[in-house]
C-alpha positions in Angstrom: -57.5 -31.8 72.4 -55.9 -34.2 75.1 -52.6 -34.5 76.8 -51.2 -37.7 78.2 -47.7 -38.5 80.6 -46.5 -41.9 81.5 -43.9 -42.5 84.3 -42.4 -45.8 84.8 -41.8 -45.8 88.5 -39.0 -48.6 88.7 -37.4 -46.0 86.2 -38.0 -43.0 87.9 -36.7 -44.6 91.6 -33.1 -45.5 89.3 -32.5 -42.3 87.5 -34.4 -39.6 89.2 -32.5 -37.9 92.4 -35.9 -35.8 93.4 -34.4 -35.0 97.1 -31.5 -33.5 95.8 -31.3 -29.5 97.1 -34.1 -27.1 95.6 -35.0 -29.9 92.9 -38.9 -29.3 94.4 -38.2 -25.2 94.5 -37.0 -25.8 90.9 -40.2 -27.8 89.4 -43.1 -27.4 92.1 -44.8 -24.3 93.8 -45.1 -23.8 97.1 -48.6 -25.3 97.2 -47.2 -28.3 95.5 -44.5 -28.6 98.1 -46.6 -28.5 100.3 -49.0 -31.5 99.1 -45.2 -33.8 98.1 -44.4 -32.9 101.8 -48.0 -33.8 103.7 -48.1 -37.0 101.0 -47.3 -40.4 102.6 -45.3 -41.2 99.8 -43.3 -38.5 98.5 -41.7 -39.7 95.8 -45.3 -41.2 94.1 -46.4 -37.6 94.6 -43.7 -35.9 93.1 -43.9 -37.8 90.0 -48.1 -37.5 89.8 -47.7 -34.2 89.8 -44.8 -33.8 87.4 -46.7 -36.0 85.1 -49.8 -34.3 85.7 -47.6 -30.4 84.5 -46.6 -32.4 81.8 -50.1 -34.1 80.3 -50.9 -30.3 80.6 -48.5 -28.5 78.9 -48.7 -31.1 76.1 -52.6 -29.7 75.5 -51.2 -26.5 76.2 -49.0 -26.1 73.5 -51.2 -27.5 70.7 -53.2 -24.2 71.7 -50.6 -22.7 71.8 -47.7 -24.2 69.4 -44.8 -22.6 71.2 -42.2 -24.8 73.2 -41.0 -23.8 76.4 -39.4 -25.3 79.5 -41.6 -23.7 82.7 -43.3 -26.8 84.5 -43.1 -24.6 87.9 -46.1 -21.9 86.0 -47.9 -25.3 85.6 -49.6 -25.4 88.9 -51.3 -28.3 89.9 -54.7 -28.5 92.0 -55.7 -31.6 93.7 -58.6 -32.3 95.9 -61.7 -34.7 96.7 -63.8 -33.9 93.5 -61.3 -33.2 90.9 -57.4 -32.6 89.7 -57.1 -29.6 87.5 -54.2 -27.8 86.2 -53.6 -24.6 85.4 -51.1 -22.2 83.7 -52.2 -18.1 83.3 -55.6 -18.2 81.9 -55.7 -22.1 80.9 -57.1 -24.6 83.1 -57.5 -28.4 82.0 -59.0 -31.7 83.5 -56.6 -34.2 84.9 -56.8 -37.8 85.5 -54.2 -39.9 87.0 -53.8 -43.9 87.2 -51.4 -45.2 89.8 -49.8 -49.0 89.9 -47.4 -50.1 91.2 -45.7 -50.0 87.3 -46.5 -46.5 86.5 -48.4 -43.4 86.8 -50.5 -42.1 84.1 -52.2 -38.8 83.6 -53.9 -37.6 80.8 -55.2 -34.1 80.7 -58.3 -32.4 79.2 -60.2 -28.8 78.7 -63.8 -30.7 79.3 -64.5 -34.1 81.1 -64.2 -36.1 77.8 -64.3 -40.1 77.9 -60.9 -40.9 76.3 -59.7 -43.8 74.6 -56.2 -44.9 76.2 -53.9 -47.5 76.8 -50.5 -48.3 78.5 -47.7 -51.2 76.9 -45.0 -52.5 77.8 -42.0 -51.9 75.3 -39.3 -54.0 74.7 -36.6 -51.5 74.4 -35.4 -48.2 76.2 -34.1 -46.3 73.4 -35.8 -43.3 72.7 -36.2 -43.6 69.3 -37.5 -47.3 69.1 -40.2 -46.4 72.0 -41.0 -43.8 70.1 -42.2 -46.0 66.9 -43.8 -48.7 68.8 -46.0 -46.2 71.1 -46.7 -44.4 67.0 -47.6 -48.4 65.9 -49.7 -48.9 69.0 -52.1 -45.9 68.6 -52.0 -46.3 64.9 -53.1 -50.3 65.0 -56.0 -48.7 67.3 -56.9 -46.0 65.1 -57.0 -48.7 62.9 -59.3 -51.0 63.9 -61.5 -48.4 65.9 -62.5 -46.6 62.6 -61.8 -49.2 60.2 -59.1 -48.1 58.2 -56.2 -49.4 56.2 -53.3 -49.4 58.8 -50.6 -48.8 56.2 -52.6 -45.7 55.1 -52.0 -44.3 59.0 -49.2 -42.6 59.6 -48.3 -40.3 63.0 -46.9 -37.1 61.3 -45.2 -33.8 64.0 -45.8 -30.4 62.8 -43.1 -28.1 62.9 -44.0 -27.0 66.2 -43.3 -31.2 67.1 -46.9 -31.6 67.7 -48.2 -34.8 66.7 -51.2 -35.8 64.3 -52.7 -38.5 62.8 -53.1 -38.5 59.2 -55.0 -41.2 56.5 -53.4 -40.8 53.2 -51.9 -37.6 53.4 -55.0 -36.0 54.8 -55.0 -35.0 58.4 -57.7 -37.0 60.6 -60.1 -34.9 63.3 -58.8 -36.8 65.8 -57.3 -35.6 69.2 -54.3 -37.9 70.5 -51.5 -37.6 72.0 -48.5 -39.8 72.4 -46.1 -40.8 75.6 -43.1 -43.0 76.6 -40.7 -43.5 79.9 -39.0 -46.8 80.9 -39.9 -49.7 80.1 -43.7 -48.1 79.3 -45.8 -46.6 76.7 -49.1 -45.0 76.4 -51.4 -43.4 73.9 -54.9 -41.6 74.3 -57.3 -40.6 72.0 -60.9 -39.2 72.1 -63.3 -41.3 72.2 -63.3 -43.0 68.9 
C-alpha cells in the first residue's frame, strides 16, 4: 500500500495564506513549527510537510478505511537518513521531490521502489483533473502489464478509496492517485 501528494507551488503561493494567525498551530506540531521556522524557506517547508501528512494519511486510511480530518496527529520526522511519518502506532516511509513546479511526496510502510509520475493538466477543475490523473495511471497500468486499456477502469470503494480493477475484477496492485494546480501525479508499486 502507497500514498502519494502533489502540490503545485505557483498554486499554493496564489491561494494558500499559511502566515495567517495559528494556521501552523492549526495543522503542524510544535516540532514541525519548529523545523517551518529554522527552514530557509518557510513557505516550501510548510507545504513538504503538509504534503508529506497527507501521502500518509492516504496509506493510512486504506488500513484503516475511516475518513477523518486530523493532519496535526500526523507528525512528521525529518532528518539526514530518512523522513518518516507517524500517527499513534503507524509509521510510514516518506519521500519528497522538490522543483521549482511542485512538491511531491509519496509515502510507504517499507522502502519499496515505486512506479510514479507527475503531468501537467490542462484544466483546474476538479473533476476533469481528476479523470485525466485516472487516464494517466490507467494508460501505465496499461502498457506496464500489458493489458487492454478499455478493460482498466479506476473504481473508489465506499470508503472513497481508489483501486484498479481489469474487467470487473480487482487488480493486486497498490496505487494511489493525486492532483493540485495545474499538476497531477500517480504512483504505483513497482509494476
Amino acid at each position: 500500500m502507497i500514498g502519494t501528494d502533489i502540490i503545485d507551488i505557483v498554486e499554493a503561493k496564489k491561494t494558500s495564506n499559511w502566515e495567517r494567525p495559528r494556521f501552523l498551530e492549526k495543522l503542524f506540531t510544535s516540532n514541525e513549527q519548529q523545523l517551518i521556522q529554522n527552514s530557509e524557506n518557510k513557505f516550501i517547508m510548510v507545504w513538504r510537510l503538509w504534503s508529506m501528512k497527507e501521502a500518509a494519511y492516504k496509506l493510512y486510511i486504506q488500513l484503516n478505511p475511516d475518513r477523518f480530518y486530523s493532519p496535526k496527529k500526523f507528525e512528521c520526522d525529518i532528518n539526514a537518513t530518512s523522513l518518516k511519518v507517524t500517527y499513534k502506532a503507524f509509521q510510514c516511509f516518506i519521500s519528497t521531490k522538490i522543483t521549482e513546479e511542485y512538491i511531491l511526496s509519496e509515502a510507504s510502510l517499507l522502502p519499496h521502489k515505486m512506479v510514479s509520475s507527475v503531468f501537467k493538466l490542462a484544466s483546474k477543475d476538479y473533476k476533469s483533473q481528476s479523470k485525466m490523473s485516472r487516464e494517466a495511471l490507467i494508460l501505465s497500468v496499461s502498457k506496464k502489464c500489458n493489458l487492454v486499456k478499455s478493460n482498466l477502469k479506476i473504481l473508489k470503494s465506499e470508503s472513497g478509496i481508489p483501486s484498479i480493477y481489469y474487467n470487473s475484477k480487482r487488480l493486486n496492485i497498490s496505487m494511489s492517485l493525486s492532483h493540485h494546480g495545474h499538476y497531477g501525479s500517480y504512483a504505483t508499486v513497482s509494476l
